[in-house]
C-alpha atoms as an extended CHARMM CRD file, in Angstrom:
* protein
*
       160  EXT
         1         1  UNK       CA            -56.7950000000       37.2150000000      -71.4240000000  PROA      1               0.0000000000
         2         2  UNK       CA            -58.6800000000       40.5830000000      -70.2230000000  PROA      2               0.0000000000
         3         3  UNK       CA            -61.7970000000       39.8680000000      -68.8090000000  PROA      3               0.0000000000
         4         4  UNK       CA            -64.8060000000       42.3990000000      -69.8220000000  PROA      4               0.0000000000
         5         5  UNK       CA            -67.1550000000       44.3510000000      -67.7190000000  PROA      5               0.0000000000
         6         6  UNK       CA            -70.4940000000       45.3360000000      -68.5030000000  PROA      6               0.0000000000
         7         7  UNK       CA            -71.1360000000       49.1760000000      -67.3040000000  PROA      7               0.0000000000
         8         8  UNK       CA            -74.4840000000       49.5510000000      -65.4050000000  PROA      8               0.0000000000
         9         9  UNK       CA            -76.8710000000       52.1830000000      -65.6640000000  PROA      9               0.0000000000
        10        10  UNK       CA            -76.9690000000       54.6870000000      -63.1150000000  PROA      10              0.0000000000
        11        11  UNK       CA            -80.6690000000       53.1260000000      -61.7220000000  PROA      11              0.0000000000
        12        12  UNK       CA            -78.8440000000       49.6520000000      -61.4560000000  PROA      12              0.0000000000
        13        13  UNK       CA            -75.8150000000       51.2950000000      -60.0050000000  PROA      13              0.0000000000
        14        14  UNK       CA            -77.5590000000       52.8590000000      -56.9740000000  PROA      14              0.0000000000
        15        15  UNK       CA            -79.3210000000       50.0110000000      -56.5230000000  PROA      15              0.0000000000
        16        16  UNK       CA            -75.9960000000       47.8180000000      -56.0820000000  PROA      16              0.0000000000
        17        17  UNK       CA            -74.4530000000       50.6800000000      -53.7320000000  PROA      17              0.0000000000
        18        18  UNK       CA            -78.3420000000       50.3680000000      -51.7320000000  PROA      18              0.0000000000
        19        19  UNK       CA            -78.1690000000       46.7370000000      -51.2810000000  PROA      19              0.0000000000
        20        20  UNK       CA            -73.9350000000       46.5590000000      -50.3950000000  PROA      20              0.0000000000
        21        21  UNK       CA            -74.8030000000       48.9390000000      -47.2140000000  PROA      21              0.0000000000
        22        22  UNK       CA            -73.7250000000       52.3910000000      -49.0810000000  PROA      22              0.0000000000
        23        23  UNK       CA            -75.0580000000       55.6850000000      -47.1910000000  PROA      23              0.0000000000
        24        24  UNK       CA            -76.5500000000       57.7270000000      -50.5000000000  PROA      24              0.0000000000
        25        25  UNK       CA            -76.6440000000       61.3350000000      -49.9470000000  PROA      25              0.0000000000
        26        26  UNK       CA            -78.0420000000       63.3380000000      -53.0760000000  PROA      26              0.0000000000
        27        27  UNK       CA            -75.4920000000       66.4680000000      -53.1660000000  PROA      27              0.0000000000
        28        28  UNK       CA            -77.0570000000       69.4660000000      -52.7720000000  PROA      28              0.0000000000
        29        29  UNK       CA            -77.8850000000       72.2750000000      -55.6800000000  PROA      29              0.0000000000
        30        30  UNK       CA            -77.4160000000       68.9820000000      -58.2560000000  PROA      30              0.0000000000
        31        31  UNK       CA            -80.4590000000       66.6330000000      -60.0500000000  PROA      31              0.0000000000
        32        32  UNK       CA            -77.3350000000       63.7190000000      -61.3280000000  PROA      32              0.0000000000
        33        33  UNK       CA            -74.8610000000       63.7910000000      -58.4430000000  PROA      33              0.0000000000
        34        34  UNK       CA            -74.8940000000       61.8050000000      -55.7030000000  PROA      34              0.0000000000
        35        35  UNK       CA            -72.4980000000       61.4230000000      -52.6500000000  PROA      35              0.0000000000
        36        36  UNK       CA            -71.4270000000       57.6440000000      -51.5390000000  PROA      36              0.0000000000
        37        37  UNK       CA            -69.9950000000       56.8900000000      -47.9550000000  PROA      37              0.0000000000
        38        38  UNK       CA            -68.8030000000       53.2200000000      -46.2360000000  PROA      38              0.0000000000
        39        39  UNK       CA            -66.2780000000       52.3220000000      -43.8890000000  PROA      39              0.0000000000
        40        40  UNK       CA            -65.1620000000       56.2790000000      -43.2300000000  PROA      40              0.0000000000
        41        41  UNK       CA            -64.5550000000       56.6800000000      -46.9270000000  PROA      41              0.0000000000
        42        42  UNK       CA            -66.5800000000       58.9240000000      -49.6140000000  PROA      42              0.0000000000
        43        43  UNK       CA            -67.0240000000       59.6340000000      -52.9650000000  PROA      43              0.0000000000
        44        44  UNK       CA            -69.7020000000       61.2240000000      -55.7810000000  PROA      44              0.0000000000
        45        45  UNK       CA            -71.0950000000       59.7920000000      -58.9530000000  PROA      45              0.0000000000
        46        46  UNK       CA            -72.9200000000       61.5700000000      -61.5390000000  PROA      46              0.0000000000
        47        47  UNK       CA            -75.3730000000       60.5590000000      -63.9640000000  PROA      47              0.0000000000
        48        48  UNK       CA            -73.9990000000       60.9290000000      -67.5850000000  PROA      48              0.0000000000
        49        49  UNK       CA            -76.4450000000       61.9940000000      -70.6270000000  PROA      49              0.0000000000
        50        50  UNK       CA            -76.3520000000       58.5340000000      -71.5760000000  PROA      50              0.0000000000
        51        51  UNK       CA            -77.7600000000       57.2710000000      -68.2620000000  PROA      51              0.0000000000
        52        52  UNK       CA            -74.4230000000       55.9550000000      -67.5670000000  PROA      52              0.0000000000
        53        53  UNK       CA            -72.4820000000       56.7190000000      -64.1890000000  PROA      53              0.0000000000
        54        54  UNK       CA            -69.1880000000       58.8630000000      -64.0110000000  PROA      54              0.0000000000
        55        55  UNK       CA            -66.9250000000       58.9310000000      -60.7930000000  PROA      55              0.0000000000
        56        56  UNK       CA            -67.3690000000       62.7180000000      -60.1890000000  PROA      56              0.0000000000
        57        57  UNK       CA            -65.1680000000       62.9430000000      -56.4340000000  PROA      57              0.0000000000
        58        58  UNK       CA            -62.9590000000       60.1780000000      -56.5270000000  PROA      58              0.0000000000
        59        59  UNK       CA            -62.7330000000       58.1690000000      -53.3460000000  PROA      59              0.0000000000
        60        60  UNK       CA            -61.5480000000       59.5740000000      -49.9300000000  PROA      60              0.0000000000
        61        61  UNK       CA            -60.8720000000       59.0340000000      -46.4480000000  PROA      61              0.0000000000
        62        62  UNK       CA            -63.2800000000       61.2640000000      -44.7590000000  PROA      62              0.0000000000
        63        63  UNK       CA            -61.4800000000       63.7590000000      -42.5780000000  PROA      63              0.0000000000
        64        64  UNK       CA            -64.3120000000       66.3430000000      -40.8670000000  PROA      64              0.0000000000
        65        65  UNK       CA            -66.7830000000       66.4740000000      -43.4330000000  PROA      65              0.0000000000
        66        66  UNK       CA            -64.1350000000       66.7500000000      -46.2000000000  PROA      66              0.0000000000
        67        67  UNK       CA            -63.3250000000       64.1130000000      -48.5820000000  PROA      67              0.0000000000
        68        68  UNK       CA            -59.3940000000       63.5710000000      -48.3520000000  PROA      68              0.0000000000
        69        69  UNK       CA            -56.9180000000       63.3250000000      -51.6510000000  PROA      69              0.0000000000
        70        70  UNK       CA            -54.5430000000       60.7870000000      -51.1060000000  PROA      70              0.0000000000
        71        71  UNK       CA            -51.0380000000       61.9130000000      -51.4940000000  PROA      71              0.0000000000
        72        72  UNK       CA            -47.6900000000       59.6220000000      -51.7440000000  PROA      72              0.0000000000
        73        73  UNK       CA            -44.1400000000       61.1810000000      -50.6730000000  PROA      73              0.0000000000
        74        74  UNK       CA            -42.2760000000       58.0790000000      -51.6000000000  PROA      74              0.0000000000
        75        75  UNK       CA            -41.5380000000       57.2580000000      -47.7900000000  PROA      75              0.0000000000
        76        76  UNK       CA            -45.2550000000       57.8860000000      -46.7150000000  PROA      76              0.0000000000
        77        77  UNK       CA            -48.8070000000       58.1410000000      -47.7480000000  PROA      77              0.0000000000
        78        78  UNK       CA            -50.6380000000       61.2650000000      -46.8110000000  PROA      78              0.0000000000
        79        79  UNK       CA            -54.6390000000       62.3110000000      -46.4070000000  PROA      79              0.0000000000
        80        80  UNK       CA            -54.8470000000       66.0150000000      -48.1460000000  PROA      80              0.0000000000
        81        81  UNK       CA            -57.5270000000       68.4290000000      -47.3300000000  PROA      81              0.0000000000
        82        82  UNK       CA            -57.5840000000       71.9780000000      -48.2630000000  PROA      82              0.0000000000
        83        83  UNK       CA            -57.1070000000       72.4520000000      -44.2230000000  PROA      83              0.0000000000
        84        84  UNK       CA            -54.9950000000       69.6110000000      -43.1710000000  PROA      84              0.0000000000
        85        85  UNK       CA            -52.5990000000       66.9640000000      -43.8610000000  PROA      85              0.0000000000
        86        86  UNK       CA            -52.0940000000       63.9110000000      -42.0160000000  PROA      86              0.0000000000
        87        87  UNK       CA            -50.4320000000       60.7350000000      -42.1160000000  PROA      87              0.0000000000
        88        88  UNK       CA            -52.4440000000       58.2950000000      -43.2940000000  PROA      88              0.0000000000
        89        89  UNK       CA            -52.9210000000       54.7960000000      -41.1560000000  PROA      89              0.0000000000
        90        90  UNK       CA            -53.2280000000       51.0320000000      -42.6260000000  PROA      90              0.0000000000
        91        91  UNK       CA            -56.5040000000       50.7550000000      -41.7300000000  PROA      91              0.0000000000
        92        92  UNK       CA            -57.6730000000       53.3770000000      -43.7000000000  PROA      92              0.0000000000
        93        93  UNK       CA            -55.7310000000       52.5680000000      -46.7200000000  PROA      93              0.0000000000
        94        94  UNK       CA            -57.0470000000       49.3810000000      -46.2690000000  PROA      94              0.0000000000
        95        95  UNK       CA            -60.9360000000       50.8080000000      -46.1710000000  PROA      95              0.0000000000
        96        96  UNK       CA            -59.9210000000       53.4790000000      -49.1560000000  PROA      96              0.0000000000
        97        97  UNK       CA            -58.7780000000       50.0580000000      -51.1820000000  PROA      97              0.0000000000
        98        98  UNK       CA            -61.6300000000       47.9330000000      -50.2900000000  PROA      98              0.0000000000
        99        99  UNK       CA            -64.1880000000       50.8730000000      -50.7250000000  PROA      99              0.0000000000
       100       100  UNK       CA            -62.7530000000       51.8000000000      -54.3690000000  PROA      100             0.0000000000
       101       101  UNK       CA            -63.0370000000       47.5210000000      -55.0710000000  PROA      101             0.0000000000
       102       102  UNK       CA            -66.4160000000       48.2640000000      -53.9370000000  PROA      102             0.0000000000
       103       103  UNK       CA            -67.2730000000       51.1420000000      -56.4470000000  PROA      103             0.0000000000
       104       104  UNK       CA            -65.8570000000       49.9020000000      -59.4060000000  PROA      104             0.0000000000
       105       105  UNK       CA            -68.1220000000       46.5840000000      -59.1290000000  PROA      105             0.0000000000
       106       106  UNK       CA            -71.0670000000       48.5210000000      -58.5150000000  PROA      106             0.0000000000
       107       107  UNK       CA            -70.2200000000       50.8730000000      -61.9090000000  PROA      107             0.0000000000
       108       108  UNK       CA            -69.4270000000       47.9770000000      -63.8720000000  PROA      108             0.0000000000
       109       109  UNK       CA            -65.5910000000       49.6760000000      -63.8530000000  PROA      109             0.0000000000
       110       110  UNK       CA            -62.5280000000       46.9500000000      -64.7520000000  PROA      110             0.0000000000
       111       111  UNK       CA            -60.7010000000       46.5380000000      -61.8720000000  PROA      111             0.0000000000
       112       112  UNK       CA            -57.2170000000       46.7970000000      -62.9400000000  PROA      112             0.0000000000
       113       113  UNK       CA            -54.1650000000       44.3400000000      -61.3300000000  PROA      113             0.0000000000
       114       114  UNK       CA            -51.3830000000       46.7250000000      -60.1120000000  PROA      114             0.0000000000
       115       115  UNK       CA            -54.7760000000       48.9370000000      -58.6250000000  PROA      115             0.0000000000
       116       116  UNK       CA            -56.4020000000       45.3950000000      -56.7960000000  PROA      116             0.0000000000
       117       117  UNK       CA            -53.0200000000       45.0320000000      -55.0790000000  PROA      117             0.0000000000
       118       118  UNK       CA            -53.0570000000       48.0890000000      -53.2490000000  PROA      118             0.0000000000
       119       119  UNK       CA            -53.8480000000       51.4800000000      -52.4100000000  PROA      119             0.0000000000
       120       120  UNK       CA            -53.0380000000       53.6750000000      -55.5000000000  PROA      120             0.0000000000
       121       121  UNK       CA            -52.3360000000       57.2480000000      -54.7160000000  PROA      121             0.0000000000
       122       122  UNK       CA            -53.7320000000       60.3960000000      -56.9430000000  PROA      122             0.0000000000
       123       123  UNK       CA            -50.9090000000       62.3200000000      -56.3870000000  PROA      123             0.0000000000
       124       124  UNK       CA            -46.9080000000       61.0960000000      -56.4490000000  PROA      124             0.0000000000
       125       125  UNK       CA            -45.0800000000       63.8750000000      -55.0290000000  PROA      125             0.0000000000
       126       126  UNK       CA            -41.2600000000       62.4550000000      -54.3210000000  PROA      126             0.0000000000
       127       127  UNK       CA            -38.9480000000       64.7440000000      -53.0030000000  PROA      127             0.0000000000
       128       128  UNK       CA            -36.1270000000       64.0530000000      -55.0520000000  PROA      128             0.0000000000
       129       129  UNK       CA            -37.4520000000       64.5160000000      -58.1730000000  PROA      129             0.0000000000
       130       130  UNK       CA            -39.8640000000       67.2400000000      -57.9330000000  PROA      130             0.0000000000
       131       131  UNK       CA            -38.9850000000       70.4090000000      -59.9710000000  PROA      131             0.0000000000
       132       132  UNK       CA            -36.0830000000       68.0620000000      -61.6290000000  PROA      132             0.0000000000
       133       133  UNK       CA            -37.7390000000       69.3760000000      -64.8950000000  PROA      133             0.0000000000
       134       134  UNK       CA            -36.9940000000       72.6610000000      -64.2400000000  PROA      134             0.0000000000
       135       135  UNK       CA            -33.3310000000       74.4540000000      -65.0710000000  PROA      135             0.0000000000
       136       136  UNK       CA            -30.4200000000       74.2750000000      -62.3920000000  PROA      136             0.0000000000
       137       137  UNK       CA            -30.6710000000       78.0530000000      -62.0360000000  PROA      137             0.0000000000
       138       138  UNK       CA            -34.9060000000       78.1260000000      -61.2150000000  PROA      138             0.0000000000
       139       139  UNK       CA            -35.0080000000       75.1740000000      -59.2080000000  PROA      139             0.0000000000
       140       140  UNK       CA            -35.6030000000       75.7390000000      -54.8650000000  PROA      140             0.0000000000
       141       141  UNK       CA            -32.8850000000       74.6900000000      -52.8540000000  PROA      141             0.0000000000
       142       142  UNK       CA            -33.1380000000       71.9030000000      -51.4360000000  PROA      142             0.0000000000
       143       143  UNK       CA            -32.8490000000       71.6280000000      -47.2670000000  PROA      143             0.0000000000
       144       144  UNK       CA            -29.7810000000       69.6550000000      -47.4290000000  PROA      144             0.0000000000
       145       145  UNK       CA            -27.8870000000       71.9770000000      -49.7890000000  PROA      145             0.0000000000
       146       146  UNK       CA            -29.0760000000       74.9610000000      -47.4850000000  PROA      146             0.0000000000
       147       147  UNK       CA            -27.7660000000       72.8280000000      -44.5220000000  PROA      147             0.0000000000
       148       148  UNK       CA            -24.6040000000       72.1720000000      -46.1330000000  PROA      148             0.0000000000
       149       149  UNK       CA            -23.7960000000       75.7020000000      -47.0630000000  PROA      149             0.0000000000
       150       150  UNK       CA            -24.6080000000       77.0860000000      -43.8490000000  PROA      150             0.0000000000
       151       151  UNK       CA            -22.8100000000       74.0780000000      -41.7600000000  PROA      151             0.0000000000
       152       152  UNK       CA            -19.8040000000       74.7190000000      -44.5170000000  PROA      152             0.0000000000
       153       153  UNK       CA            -19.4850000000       78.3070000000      -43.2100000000  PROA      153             0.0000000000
       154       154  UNK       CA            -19.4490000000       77.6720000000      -39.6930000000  PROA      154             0.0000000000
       155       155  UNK       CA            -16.7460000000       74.9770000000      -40.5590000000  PROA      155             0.0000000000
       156       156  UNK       CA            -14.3960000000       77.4800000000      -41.7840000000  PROA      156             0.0000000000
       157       157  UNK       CA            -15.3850000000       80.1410000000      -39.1040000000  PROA      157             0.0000000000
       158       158  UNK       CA            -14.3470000000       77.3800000000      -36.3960000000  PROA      158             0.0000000000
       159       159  UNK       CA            -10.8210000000       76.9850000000      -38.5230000000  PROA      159             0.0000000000
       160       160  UNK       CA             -9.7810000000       80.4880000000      -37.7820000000  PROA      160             0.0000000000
């Protein structure tokens, strides 16, 4: 049986991030946006027309002053910036889980089961089946295929 949430307005929403220890930062050049920040981790809300709130940055491990997108490789998570990339530790996928817990109480947001169990990454990029949906002919090689051409050659050069 789903359980229901009631949304909060965005006046009772900042109030809940206040009183849970949230740093507030209004963003800059914007009346309805504001910035969040706890345990290293960020993310922005907006105000909607309706005086409702709206995830506008979705959470991130901080990295400089830039909020990271959280990639998964299938054998690794990864913190994205438009600079770097890094490998991304338990204990911060363990503060990006228990900060996002965080938000979605203080929006009034369901908090979904296979989300609550873990760490859910914006981004699934697995190696083996990225550009699968393209044709045989426009799809990159793949390093083991240039590996095994190249190691194929030398093969058949050491035959000789």
């Amino acid at each position: 049986m789903a359980k229901t949430t009631e949304a909060r307005t965005y006046e009772e929403a900042l109030a809940w991030l206040r009183d849970h220890g949230f740093d507030i930062t209004d963003a800059p050049g914007t009346n309805n946006r504001i910035f969040l920040r706890k345990y290293n981790v960020s993310a922005a809300i907006e105000r909607t027309p309706e005086d409702g709130v709206k995830i506008f940055a979705y959470p991130g491990c901080l990295i400089g002053s830039e909020i990271s997108k959280l990639v998964n490789r299938g054998y690794q998570q990864f913190l994205k910036t438009s600079k770097n990339e890094l490998p991304a530790s338990a204990e911060q996928l363990k503060a990006l889980q228990t900060f996002s817990e965080e938000l979605k109480v203080a929006l009034g947001l369901p908090s979904l089961y296979n989300e609550s169990l873990g760490t859910v990454s914006e981004s699934y990029q697995y190696d083996r089946i990225e550009n699968r949906d393209k044709t045989v002919v426009d799809r990159p090689k793949r390093p083991w295929e240039v590996a095994g051409k190249q190691a194929a050659v030398a093969a058949k050069k050491g035959r000789a």
